[in-house]
VEXGU-845182 format. One record per residue (C-alpha): residue number from 0; x, y, z; residue in three letters. Coordinates in nm, 2 decimals, always signed. Layout:
# residues N
n:NUM, c1:X, c2:Y, c3:Z, res:ala $
...
This chain:
# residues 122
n:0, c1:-1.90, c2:-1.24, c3:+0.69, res:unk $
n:1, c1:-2.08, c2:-0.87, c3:+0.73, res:unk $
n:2, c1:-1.94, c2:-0.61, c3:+0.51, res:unk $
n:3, c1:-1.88, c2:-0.40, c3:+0.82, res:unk $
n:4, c1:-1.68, c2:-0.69, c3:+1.02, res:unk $
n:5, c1:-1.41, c2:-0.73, c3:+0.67, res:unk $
n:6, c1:-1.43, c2:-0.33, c3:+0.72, res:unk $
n:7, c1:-1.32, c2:-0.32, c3:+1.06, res:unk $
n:8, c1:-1.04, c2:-0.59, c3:+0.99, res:unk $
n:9, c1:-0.99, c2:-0.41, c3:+0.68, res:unk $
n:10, c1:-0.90, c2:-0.09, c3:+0.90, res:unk $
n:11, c1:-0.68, c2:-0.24, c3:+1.15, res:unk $
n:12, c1:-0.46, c2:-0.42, c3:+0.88, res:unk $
n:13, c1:-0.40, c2:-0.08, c3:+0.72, res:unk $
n:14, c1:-0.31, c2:+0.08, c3:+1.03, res:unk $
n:15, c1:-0.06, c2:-0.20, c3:+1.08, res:unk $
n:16, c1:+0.09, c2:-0.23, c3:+0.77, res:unk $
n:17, c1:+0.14, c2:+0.20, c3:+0.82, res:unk $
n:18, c1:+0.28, c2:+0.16, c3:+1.14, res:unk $
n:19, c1:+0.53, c2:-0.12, c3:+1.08, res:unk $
n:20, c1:+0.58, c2:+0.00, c3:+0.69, res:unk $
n:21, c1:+0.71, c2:+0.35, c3:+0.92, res:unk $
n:22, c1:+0.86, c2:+0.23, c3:+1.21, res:unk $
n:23, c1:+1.04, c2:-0.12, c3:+1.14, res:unk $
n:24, c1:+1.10, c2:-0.20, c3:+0.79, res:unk $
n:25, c1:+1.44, c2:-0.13, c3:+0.70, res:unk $
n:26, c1:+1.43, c2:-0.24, c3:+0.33, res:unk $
n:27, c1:+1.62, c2:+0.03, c3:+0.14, res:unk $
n:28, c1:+1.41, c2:-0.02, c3:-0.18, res:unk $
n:29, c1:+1.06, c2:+0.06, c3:+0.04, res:unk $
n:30, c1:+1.14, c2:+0.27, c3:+0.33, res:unk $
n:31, c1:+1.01, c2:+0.60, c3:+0.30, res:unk $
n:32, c1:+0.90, c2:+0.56, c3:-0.07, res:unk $
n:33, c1:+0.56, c2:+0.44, c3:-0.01, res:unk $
n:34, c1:+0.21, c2:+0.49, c3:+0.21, res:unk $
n:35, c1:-0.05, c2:+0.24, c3:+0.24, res:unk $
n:36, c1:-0.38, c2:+0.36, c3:+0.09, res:unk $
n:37, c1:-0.61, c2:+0.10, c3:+0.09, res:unk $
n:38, c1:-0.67, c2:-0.25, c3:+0.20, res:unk $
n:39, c1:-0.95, c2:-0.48, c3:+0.07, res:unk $
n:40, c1:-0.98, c2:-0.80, c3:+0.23, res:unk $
n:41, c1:-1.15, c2:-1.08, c3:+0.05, res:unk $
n:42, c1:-1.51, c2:-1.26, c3:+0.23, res:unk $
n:43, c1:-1.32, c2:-1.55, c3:+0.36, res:unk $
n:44, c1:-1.02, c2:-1.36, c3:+0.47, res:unk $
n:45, c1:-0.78, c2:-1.55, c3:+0.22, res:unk $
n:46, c1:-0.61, c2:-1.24, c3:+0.04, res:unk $
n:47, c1:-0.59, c2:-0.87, c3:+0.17, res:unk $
n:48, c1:-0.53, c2:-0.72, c3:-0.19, res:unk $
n:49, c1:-0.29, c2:-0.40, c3:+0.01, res:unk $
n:50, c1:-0.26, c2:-0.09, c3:-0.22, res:unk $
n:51, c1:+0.06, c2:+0.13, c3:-0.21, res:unk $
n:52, c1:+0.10, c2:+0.49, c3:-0.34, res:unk $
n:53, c1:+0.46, c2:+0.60, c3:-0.42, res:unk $
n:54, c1:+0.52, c2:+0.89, c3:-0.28, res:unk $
n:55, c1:+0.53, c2:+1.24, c3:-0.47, res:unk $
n:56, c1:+0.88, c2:+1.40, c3:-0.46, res:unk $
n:57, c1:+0.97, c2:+1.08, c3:-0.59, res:unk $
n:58, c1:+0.78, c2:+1.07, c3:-0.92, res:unk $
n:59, c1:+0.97, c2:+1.39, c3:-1.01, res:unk $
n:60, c1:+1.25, c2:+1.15, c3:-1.24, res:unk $
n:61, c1:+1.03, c2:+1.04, c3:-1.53, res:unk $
n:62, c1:+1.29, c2:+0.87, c3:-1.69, res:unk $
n:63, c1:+1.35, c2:+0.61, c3:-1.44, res:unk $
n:64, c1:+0.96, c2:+0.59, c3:-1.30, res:unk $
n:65, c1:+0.90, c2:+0.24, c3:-1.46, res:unk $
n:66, c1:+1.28, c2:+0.09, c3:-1.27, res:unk $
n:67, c1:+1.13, c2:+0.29, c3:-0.96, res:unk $
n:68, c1:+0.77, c2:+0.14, c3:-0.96, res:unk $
n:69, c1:+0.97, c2:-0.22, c3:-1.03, res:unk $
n:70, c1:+1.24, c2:-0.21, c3:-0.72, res:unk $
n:71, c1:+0.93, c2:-0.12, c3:-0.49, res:unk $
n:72, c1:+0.69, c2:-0.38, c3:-0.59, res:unk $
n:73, c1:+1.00, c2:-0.59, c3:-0.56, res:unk $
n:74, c1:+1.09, c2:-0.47, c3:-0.24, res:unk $
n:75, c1:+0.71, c2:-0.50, c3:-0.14, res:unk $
n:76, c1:+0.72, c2:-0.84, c3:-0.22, res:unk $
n:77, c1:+1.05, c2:-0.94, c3:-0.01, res:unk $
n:78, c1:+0.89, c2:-0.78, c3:+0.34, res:unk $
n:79, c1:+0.55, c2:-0.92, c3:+0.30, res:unk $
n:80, c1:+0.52, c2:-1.21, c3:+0.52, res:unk $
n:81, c1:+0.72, c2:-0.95, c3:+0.79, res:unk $
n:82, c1:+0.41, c2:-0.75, c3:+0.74, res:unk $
n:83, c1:+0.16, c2:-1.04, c3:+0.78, res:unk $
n:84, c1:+0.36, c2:-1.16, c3:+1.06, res:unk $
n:85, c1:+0.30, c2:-0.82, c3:+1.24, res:unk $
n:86, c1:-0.04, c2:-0.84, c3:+1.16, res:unk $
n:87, c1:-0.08, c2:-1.18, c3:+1.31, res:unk $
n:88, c1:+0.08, c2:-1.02, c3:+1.64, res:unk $
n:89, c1:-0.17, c2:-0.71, c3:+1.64, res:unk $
n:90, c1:-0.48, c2:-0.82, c3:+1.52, res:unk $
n:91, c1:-0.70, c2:-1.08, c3:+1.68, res:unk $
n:92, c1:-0.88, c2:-1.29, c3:+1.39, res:unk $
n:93, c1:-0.85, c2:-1.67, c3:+1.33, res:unk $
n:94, c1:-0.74, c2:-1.62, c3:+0.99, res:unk $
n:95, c1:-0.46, c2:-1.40, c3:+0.89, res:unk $
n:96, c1:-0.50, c2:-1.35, c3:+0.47, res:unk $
n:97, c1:-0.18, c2:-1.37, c3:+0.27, res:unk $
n:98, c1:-0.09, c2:-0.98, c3:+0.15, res:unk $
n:99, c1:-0.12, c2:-0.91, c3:-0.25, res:unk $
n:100, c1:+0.08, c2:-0.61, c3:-0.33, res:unk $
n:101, c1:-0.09, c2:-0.38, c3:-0.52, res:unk $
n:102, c1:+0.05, c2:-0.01, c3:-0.64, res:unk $
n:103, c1:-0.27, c2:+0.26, c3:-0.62, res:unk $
n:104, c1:-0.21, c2:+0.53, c3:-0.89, res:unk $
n:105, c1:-0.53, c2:+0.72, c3:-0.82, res:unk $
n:106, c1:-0.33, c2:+0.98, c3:-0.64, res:unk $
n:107, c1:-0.13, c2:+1.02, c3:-0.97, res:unk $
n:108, c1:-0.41, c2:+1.05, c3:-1.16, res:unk $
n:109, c1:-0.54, c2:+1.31, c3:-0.94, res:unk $
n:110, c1:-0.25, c2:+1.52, c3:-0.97, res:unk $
n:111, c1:-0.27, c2:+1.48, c3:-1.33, res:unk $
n:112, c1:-0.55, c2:+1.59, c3:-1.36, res:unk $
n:113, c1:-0.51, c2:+1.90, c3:-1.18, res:unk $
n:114, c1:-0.24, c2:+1.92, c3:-1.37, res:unk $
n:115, c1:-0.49, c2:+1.97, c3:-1.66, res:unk $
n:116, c1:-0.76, c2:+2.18, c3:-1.53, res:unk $
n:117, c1:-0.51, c2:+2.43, c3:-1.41, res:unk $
n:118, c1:-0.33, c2:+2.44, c3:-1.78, res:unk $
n:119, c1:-0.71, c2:+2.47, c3:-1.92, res:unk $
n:120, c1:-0.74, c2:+2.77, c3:-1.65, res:unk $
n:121, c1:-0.47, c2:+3.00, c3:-1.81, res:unk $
């Protein structure tokens, strides 16, 4: 399959994963903890590896970041065929690939970095 088609599907299952992820999950151990960043579908449209990022002003604990990162891969896990059920209902492919849930720490990173450059500033 083109590169462009998986990035077209690739696009609408992240917008659908945001939209039900904001609007309909009620999961306790998810809901308003996370944003979808990216989605990478695979060539035959088997797997869509989805990546989460946990959001900031929860990352402030450092104590308890390891428990936190646990319960919402956990609760991730429970509500993913809701989310590929949703995505069955919105987007119009043949094939709708099983969800591998991912957590993206590149915005971490980045703000660890900043972190950094800004100490190396003063």
């Amino acid at each position: 399959m083109k590169r462009q088609r998986l990035a077209g599907i690739e696009k609408e299952i992240l917008r659908v994963i945001s939209k039900v992820l904001f609007e309909e999950v009620k999961n306790p151990k998810i809901s308003g903890k996370v944003s979808v960043t990216k989605v990478h579908v695979t060539e035959d449209l088997k797997f869509a590896d989805t990546y989460f990022s946990i959001l900031p002003q929860l990352k402030e604990v450092e104590t308890d970041r390891a428990k936190m990162e646990e319960e919402i891969l956990e609760g991730l896990n429970q509500v993913k065929g809701f989310l590929r059920k949703k995505i069955a209902e919105e987007v119009s492919i043949r094939y709708i690939p099983e969800i591998r849930v991912k957590l993206d720490k590149s915005i971490e990173n980045a703000i660890k970095i900043t972190e950094l450059l800004n100490n190396l500033k003063a």
